[in-house]
N, C-alpha and C positions, 0 to 999 in steps of 0.2 A: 207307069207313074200316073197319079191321078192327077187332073189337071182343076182346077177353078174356072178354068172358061166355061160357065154355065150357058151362058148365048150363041155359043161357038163362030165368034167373030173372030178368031184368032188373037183376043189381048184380052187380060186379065185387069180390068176395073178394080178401084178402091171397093165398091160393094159388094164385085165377087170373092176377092180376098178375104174381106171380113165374112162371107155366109162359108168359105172355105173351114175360117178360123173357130166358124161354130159347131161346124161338121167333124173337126178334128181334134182339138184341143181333149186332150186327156185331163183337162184339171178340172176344180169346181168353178173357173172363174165366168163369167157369164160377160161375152163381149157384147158393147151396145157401140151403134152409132149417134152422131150425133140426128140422125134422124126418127133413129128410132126413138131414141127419148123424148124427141117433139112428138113423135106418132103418140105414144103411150101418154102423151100428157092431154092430149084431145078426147081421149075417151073419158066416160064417167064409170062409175063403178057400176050403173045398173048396165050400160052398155060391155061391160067385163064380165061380167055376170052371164048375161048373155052370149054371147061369142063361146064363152069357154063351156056353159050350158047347150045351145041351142046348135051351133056351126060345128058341121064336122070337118076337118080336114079337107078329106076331097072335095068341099064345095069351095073355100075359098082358096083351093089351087086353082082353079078355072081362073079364077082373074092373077094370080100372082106372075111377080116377073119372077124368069128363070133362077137366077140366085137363090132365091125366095122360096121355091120349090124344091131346089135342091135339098136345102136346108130341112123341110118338113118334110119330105121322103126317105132322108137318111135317118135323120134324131128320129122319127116315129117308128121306123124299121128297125131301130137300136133298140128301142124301149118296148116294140112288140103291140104296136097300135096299129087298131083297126082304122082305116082312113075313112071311114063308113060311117064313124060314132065319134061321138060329142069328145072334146078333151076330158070334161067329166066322165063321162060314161066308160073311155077307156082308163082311169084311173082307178075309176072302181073295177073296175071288170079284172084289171090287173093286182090290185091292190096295192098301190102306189102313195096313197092318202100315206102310210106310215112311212113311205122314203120321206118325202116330206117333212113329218115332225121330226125323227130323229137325226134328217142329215145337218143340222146345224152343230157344228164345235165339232164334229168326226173326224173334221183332218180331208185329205184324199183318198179315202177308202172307197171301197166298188158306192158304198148306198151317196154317199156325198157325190160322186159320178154320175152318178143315175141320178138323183136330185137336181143337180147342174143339167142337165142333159132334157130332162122334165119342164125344169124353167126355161129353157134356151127355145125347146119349143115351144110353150103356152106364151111368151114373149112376141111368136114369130109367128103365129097364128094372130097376136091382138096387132100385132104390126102389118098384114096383112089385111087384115077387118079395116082396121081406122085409116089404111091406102082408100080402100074402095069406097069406106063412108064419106070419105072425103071428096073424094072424085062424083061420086052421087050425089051427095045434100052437102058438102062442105061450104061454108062460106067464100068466095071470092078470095079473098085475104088468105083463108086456107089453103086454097087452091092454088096459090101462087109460090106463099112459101111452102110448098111440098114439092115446085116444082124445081125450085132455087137448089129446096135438098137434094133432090133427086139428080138433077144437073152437076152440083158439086161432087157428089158421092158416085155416080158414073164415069165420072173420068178413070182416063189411064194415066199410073205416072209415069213422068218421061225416064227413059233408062239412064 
């Protein structure tokens, strides 16, 4: 059985459950926390731009927490990405750009899958970016509420 303890402390966290729930989910739906949507709302678009241009994979693994990793080692392994090259670069390289246009309104079909799978990672790579930019130049204020997230969404729940 696979397990979601990414840390291997022996207990499954709300955040490893959710990076579980991205790992596996057969559907198109695209799980977010409530941190991630704060992470993604701190970035700008040339800062997205960026990341998804310039940051390969393997570089901002080195700083990700376990979960975190998990999550961009499986979804990129599924999709056939080089951890070496830009999220761009392995889009093109794979030809991916047209899952994208077409997977809207398809339903669950394999290319709406793969689209889902696509975004779940370029999601978890800018959520991964906007961790460390935060932690680097983030404002005070930033820093604090990322740590509140990070606190709430670490927990175990009680059985």
């Amino acid at each position: 059985m696979v397990s979601a303890d990414y840390d291997g402390n022996g207990k499954i966290s709300y955040n490893e459950a959710h990076a579980f729930a991205k790992i596996d989910e057969k559907t198109s739906d695209r799980p977010v926390s409530s941190l991630e949507v704060w992470l993604q709302r701190q970035l700008s678009s040339a800062q997205v731009e960026a990341i998804t241009q310039r940051s390969s994979p393997q570089q901002l693994l080195a700083g990700a927490r376990p979960e975190r990793g998990a999550v961009i080692r499986s979804l990129g392994d599924r999709l056939g990405f080089n951890l070496q090259q830009s999220f761009i670069d392995n889009v093109d390289r794979l030809g991916l750009a047209e899952v994208i246009e077409t997977a809207e309104g398809v339903g669950d079909s394999d290319i709406e899958l793969q689209a889902a799978n696509l975004e779940r990672l370029r999601m978890e790579l800018l959520d991964i970016a906007a961790e460390q930019w935060i932690q680097r130049s983030g404002t005070s204020q930033q820093r604090q509420i990322l740590q509140r997230l990070h606190t709430c969404e670490s927990q175990t729940p009680n059985p």
